[in-house]
C-alpha positions in Angstrom: -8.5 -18.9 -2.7 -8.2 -20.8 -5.9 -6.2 -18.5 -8.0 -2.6 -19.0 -7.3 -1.3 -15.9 -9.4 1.0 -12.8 -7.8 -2.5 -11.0 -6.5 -3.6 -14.0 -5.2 -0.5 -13.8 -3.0 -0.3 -11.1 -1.8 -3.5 -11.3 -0.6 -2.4 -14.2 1.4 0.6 -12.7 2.6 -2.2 -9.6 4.4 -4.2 -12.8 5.8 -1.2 -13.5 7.3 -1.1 -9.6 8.5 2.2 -9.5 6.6 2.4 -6.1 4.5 4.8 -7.9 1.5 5.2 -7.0 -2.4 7.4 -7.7 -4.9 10.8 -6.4 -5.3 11.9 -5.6 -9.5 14.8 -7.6 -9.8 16.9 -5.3 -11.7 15.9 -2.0 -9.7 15.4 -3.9 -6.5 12.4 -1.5 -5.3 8.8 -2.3 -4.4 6.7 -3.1 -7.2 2.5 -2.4 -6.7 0.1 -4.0 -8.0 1.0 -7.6 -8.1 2.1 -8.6 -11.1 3.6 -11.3 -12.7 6.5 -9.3 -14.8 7.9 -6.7 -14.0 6.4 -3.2 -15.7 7.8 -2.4 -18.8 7.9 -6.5 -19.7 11.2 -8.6 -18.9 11.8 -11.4 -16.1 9.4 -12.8 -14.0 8.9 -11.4 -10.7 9.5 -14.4 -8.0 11.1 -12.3 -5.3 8.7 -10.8 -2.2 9.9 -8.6 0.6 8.7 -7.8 3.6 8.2 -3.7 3.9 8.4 -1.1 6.8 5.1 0.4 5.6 6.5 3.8 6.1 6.4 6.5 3.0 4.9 9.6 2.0 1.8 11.1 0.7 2.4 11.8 -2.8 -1.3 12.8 -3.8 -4.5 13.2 -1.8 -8.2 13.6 -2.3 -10.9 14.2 -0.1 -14.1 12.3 -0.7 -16.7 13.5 1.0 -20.2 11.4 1.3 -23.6 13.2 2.0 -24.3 10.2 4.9 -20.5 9.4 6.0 -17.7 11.2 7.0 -15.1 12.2 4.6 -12.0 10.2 3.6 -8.8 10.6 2.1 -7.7 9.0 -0.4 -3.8 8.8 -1.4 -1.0 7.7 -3.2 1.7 7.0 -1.2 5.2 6.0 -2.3 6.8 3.4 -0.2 10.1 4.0 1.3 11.6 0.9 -0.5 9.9 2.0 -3.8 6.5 1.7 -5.7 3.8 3.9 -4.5 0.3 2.5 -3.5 -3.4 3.8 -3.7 -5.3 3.9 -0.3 -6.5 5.7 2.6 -5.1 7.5 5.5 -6.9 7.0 8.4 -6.4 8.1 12.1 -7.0 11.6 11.3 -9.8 14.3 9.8 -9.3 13.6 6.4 -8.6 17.7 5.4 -5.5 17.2 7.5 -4.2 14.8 4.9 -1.4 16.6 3.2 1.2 15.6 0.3 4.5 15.2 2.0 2.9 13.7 5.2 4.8 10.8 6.6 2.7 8.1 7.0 2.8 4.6 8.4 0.6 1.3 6.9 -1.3 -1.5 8.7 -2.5 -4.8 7.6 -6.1 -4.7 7.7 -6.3 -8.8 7.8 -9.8 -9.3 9.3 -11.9 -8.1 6.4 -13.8 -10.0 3.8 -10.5 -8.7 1.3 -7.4 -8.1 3.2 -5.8 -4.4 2.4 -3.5 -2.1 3.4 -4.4 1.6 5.3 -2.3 4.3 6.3 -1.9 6.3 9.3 0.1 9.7 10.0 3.7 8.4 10.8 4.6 11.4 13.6 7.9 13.1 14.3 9.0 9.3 15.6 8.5 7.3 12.8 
């Protein structure tokens, strides 16, 4: 990777199978996409944390393709802030729901590193 900006790590960081963003220095939450200030303008964001990967559907669409099963797509907000675009996977995607607790994983062996979710259970 020769770019060395806040994307660029991040990106390492899921190589490394290490689900980490940046944390807003004057809110202290999660901050998604990488960036290198935090939004709104202000200081610099240097600091990265390590999450839990547990949140909450707070949208959902189905995407249905006429020669693949469907997906769901989602926002989910993060339990230590910031709320992410992907997928839920693990389940039908019509049993995607908002509200659904949901757990990510570090999907580190692909050509570009990302993150999934799966439903999170009563024991998450």
């Amino acid at each position: 990777m020769s770019d060395t900006g806040a994307e660029a790590r991040y990106l390492a960081y899921l190589s490394d199978g290490r689900f980490m963003l940046q944390r807003d220095p004057i809110s202290g939450e999660a901050i998604f996409p990488p960036r290198l200030r935090r939004p709104g303008g202000g200081p610099a964001l240097d600091d990265w944390a390590e999450m839990s990967g547990r949140g909450t559907v707070h949208a959902v669409t189905v995407q249905q393709k006429r020669d693949a099963a469907a997906r769901a797509i989602v926002l989910v907000d993060l339990e230590e802030g910031g709320r992410m675009l992907s997928q839920v996977t693990g389940t039908q995607a019509e049993a995607v729901t908002i509200g659904m607790a949901v757990q990510a994983r570090v999907v580190a062996d692909a050509d570009l590193p990302h993150v999934l979710f799966e439903p999170a259970g009563d024991g998450a």
